[in-house]
N, C-alpha and C positions, 0 to 999 in steps of 0.2 A: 504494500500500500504506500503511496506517494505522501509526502508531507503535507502537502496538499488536501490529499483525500483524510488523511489522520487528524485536520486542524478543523473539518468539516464534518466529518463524524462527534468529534469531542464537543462543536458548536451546536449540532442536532440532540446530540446527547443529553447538555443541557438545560436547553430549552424543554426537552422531555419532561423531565425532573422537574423545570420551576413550573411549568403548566401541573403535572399529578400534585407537587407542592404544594400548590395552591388552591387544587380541589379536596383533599384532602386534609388541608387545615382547620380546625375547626376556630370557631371565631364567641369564646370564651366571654359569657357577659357577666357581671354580679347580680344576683337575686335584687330584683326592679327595674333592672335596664332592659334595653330592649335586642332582641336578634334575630338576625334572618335569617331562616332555616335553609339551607343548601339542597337542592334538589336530588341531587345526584351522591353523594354521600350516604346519606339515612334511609332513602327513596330509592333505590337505583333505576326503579321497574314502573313504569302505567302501573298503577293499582287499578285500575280499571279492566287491563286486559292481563297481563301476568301472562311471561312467557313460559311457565311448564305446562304440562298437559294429563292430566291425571292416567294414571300407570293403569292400565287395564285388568278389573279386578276377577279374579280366579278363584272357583269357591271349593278351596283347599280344606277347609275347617267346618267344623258344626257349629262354630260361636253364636250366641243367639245371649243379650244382655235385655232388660224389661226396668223403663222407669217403675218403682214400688215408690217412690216418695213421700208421694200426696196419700195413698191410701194406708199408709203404715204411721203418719199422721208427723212425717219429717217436714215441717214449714218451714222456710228459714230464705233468705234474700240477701244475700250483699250488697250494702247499698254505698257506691263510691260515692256519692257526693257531686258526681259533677255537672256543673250549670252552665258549661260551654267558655270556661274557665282556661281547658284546657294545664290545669294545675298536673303536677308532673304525677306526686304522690297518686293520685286518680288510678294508674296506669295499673298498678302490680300488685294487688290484695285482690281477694286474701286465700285464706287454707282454710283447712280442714285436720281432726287430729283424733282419732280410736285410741280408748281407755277404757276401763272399766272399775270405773269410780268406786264402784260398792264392794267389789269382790263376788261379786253373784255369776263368774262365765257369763254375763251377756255385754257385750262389747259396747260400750256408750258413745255419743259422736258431741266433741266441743268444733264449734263452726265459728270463725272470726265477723265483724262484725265492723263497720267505717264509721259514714255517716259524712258530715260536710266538714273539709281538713281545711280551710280557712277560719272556721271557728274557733273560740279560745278555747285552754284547755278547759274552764269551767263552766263552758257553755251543753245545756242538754241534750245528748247524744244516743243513739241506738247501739246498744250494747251485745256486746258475743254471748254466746246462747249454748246451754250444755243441755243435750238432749239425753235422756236416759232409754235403755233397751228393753221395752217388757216382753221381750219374746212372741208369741204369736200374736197378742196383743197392740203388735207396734212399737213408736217411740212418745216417748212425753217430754213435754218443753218444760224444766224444774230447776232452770237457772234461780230464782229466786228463792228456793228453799234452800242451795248451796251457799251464800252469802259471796256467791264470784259477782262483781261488780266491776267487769273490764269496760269502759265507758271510752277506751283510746281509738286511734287512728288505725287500728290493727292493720296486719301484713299477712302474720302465719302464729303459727302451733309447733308447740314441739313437747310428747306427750314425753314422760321420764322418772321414773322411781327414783327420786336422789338423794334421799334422806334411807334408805332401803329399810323402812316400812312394811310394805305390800302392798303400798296405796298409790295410786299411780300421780303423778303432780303433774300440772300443765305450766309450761309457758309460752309466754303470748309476745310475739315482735309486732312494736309498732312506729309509728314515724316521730318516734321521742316516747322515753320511759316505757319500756320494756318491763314487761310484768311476770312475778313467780308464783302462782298459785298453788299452795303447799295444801294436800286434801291430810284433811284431818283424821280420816277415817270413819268418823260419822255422818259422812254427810255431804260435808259443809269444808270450806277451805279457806284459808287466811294468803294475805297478797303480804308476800316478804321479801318480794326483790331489793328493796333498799337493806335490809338485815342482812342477805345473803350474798350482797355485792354487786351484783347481777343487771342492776334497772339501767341499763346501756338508754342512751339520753338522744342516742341519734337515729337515723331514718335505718330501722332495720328489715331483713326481709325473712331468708329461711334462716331457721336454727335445727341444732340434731344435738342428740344427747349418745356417747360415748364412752366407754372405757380407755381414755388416751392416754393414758400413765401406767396403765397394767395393776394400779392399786386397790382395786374391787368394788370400787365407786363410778358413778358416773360421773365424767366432765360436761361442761356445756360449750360448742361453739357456734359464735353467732357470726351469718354476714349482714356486714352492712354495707349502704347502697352511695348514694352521692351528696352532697352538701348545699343541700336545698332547702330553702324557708318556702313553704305554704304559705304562709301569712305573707310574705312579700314576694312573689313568684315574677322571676323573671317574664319578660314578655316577649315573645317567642312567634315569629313568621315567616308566614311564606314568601315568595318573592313578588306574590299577587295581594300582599297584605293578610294573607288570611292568617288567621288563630291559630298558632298548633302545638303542639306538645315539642319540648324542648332536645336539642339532641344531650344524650348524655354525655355526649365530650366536652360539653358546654361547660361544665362541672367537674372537680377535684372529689376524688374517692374519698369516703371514711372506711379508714379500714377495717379490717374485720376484730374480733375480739375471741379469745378463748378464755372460758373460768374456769380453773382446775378446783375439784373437789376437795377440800380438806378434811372432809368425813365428820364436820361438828357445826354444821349446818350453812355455812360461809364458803365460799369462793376467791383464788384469788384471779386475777386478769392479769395474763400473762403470755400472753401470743405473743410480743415482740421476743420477751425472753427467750421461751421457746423453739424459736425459728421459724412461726405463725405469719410472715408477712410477705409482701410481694410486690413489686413494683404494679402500680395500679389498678389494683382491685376492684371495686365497683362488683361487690359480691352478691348472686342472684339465688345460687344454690349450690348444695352439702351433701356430699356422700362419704361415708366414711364406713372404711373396707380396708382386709387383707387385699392389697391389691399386687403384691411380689411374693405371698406365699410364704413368711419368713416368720409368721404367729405373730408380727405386731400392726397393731391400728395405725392405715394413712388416712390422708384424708385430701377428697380432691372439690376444688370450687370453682363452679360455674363461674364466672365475670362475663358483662355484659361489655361488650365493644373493646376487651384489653384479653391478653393472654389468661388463659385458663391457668390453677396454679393443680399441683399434686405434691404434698408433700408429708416425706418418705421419714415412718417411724426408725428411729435411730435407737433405741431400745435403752438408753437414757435420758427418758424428758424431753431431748429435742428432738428437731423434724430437719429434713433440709427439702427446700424448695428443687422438684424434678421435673417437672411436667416437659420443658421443651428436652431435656436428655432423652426423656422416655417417650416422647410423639404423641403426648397429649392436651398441648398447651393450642394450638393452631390445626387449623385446617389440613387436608392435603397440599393445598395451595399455597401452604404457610401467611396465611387469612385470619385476625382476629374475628372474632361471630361474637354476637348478641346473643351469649348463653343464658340462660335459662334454671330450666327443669331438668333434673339429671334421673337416671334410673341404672340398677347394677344388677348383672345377672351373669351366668354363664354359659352363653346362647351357643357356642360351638361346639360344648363340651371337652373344652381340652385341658381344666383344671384351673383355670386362672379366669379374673372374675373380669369382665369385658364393660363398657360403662357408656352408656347412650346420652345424646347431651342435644335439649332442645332449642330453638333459634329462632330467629326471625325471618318473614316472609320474605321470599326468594331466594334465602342464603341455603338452604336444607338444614335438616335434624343430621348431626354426627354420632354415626357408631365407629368408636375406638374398640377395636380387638386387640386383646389381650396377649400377646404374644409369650408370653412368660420372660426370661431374661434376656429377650432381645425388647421389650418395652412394649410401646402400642403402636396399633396403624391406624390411619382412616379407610375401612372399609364400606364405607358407607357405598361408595359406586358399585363396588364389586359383586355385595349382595341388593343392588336395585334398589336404595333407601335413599338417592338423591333425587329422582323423580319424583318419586312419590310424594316427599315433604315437603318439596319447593313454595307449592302455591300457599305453603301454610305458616301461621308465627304463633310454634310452640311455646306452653307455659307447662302447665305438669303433666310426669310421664312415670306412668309403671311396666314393667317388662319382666313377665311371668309367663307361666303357663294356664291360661285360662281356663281350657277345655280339657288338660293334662292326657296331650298325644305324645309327650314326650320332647316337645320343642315349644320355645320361645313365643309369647308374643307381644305385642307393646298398643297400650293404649294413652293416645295424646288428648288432651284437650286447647285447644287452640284462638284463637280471637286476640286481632289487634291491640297496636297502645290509642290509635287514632281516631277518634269519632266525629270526623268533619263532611259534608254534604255528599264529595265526590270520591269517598270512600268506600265502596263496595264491599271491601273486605272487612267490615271493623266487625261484624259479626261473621266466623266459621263454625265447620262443622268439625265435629271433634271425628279421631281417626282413632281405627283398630287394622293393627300391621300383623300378621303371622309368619312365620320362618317355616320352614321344607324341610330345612336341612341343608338348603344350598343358597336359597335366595328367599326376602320376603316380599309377601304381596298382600294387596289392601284388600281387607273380608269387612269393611266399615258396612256397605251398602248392603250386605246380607245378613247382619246380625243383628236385626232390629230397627225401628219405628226413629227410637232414639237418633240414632245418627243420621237421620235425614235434617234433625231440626240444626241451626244456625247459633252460636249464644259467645259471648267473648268471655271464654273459658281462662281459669288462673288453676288453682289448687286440685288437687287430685287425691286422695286417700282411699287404700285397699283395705277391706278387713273378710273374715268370713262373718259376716255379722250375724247368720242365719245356723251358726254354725253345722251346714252342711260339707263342708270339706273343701271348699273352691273360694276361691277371691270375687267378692264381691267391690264395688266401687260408689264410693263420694265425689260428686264433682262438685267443684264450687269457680259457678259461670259469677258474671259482674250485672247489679242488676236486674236478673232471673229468681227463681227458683231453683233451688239446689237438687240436683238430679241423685236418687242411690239407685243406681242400676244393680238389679238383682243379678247375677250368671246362673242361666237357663240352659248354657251351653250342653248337649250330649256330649259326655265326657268321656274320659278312660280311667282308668287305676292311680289311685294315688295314697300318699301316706302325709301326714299332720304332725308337727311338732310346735309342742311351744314347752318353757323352759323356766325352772327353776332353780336359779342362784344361790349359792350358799357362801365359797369361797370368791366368786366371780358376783356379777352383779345380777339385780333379784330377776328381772327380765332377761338375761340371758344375750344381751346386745351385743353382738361380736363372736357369738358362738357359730362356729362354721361343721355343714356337714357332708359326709357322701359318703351317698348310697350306694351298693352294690347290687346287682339281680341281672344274675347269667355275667354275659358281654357286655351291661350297659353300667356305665358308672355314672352319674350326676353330682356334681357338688353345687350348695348354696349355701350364704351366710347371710345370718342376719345382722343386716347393714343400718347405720345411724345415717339418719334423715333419709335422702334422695326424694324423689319425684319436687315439689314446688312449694314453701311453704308449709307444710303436712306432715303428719305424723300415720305411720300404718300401726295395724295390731303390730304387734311382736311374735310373729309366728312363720313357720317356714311349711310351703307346702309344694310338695313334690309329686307333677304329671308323669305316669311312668306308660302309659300307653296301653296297649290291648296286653301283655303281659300281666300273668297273676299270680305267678311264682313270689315265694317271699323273699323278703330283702335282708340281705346284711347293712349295718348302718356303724358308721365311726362317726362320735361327736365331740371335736374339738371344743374344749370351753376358754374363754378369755384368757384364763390364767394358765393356760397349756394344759389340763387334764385331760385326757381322756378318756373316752367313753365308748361301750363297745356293744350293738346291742345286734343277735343273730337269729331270722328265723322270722324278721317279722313279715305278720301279714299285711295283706293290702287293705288299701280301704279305709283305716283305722288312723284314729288319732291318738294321741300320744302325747304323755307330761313330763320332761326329762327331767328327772332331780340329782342335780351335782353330788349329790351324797352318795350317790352311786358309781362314779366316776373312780377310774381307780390310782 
């Protein structure tokens, strides 16, 4: 190449760069000034028309889910609050969170709860709502005989024995003072986040309760989101003037926070110490998982528009930050995403726990597979998961066996941040993915009534609340009525655990299993947080397929014992008590 041609390539070169430069900068305002949203940045795509084309669905599965909501007598409505405000807060509430307050085996559902976030804090607000499980009978709405009085801006749930009790505690993230709802056992609960350390003061969203120290206790980690005043909301437009929800690059992250348990009712906050932080956070959602197979707790976080983080239990207290060593921070494209809702399963079956991460419309939903000690990929192409999610902007996702054929499937619930005229898409339909074994395809359009309707879905929580042996689902749309799709599905064989801590913690969270029967091995654990917001029962249930041979089972507990049970039948559920671990 001529000097010439080198002095004019380098001049192209740069020019390149200050034009991506310059669309790609964002343009940073203080809460009350005013800014103009970039088209092409946040938007890439017509929302109008959307360039994917929905994947042609194949009816692989028997999945078949039925709204029970209204007639099982679950009423309950998120109401954001918004007046065309376009206030940012508006956007990402709330969850959903399975407990069983009284100890009676029937699973109870706490549902978060807004109201208008420009209000003061001691202005009169609609408050979260704990419904109780009377079995055939339905549910009953009996927040007021528990003396819970969360009246905040809520976000999400994070259900946790922490006190180990036997009584399950809630707490509640909201956009300033975060709440610990300590069940007393009778009943009735006392709010002692300020006692116990805990009342994080900034805009929070998911949290998940853990065994992060390997001490027998639960830890708490929370994320938090960006550095916004509601009461004085930036003012945020389009290039036509119009009103619109603010880009989140527009804003500096709060970071996220972790309170390790001291076992005498208190917490301390200690994520920086720990190696808990990350260059730009902006944290959406928590999973926390064996994820290298080495018997200690990581834990991996969604962020919205910044690198995803993973970071890797050190088996002293700290963590070190992994995620771009191990190929789970970025896209294939090496692409920050607008993460979301995370879900964690072992969809390939090759031992190591693989982790699905939901996004924003027309970027796709990401599955990272699990590679074991070469890290993770993006397979999402590979197995046919990027058409299919394109047209969609996930919030919460669970990735189970629904129908228990023996393979994977993932239900999303989906719906915009945007509620402006020529928005078509601020209302979606929520999505049900199944797996082959080779590739997954959308069974949405064949399993019910339900997924025809439209709703701008956040929160998602599994439980078997009917306790017939399969995952049933809490959705919590914005707005709407709260859907509990019952699973109707024609099933296969499957086996039930849930878990009692003695030396490890009373729930049993972080307890990992696999199963044996013939040639097929399965492993699952139970994971702290994932999906949005929400909290699941604590229970692990495993689809083994037309097979009805009985299973060998190893059950790793937190604190490394194990547990060895052979012989079992199908079908059955099961209470594993550490005391029996050898």
């Amino acid at each position: 190449m001529t000097q010439k041609a080198v002095l004019k390539w380098l001049a192209a070169t740069a020019l390149i760069l200050l034009v991506v430069s310059l669309i790609a900068c964002p343009k940073p305002k203080p809460n009350g000034g005013t800014s103009v949203i970039e088209e092409d940045p946040f938007y890439p795509f017509d929302l109008g028309k959307g360039s994917a084309k929905p994947h042609q669905i194949v009816p692989i599965t028997t999945l078949r889910f039925t709204d029970v909501a209204a007639q099982l007598g679950l009423v309950h409505t998120y109401q954001n609050g918004e007046q065309g405000k376009s206030v940012m807060v508006e956007t990402t509430g709330g969850g959903a969170g399975w407990l069983d307050f009284d100890g009676d085996g029937l699973w109870d559902l706490f549902l978060n709860q807004a109201g208008d976030p420009t209000q003061p804090a001691n202005a009169s607000q609609p408050r979260d709502v704990l419904f109780r499980n009377l079995g055939a009978d339905g549910f009953q709405q009996i927040t007021p005989y528990t003396y819970i009085q969360e009246f905040g801006y809520s976000q999400g749930v994070a259900i946790g024995d922490y006190n180990e009790d036997g009584f399950d505690d809630i707490y509640v993230t909201n956009v300033g003072h975060n709440s610990l709802w300590l069940n007393l056992g009778d009943g009735t609960f006392q709010e002692v986040g300020d006692l116990a350390g805990v009342d994080d003061q900034r805009w929070s969203s998911s949290a998940a309760w853990a065994d992060l120290d390997h001490d027998g206790d639960l830890d708490l980690y929370v994320c938090n989101y960006l550095q916004y005043d509601p009461f004085n909301p930036a003012d945020c437009r389009s290039k036509n003037g119009e009103r619109r929800i603010c880009h989140p690059k527009d804003f500096d992250a709060w970071p996220d926070e972790c309170y390790f348990n001291q076992g005498d009712g208190t917490f301390l906050a200690e994520a920086r110490q720990r190696g808990l932080f990350g260059k730009g956070n902006k944290g959406l959602g928590v999973a926390i998982a064996d994820f290298n197979n080495d018997g200690l707790t990581d834990i991996y976080i969604a962020n919205d528009t910044t690198a995803n983080f993973l970071f890797i239990n050190q088996g002293n207290g700290e963590f070190l930050e992994r995620a771009v060593l191990l190929g789970c921070s970025v896209d294939r494209y090496g692409r920050f995403q607008a993460s979301m809702g995370l879900a964690v399963s072992d969809y390939d079956h090759n031992g190591f726990l693989d982790l699905y991460s939901t996004h924003f419309y027309e970027e796709s939903n990401t599955l990272y597979r699990n590679l074991g000690p070469s890290g993770f990929e993006d397979a999402t192409a590979k197995v046919a998961l990027h058409q299919l999610t394109l047209p969609y902007l996930g919030f919460g996702v669970v990735m189970t066996d629904f129908d228990q054929n023996g393979f994977d499937d993932l239900f999303v619930t989906n719906g915009h941040i945007e509620n402006f005229p020529n928005n078509p898409q601020h209302r979606m339909k929520n999505q049900l993915l199944s797996y082959d074994g080779h590739q997954w395809q959308e069974t949405s359009r064949i399993a019910g009534k339900f997924f025809e309707l439209k709703m701008v879905g956040r929160g998602v929580a599994s439980a078997d609340y009917d306790n017939d042996g399969d995952w049933d689902l809490a959705v919590v749309p914005q707005n709407d009525p709260i859907p509990l799709l019952k699973n109707e599905s024609q099933r296969g064989h499957w086996l039930k655990f849930q878990f009692r801590g003695r030396e490890s913690n009373r729930r049993g969270i972080g307890c990992r299993i696999t199963i044996r029967q013939g040639d097929q091995v399965l492993v699952q654990q139970l994971c702290g947080g994932t999906s949005y917001a929400s909290s699941h029962q604590p229970v692990l249930i495993f689809g083994l397929g037309e097979s009805s041979n009985a299973c060998d089972v190893d059950v790793w507990w937190p604190d490394g014992q194990l547990q060895t049970l052979e012989g079992l039948t199908v079908d059955t559920a099961h209470t594993l008590d550490q005391r029996d671990a050898s």
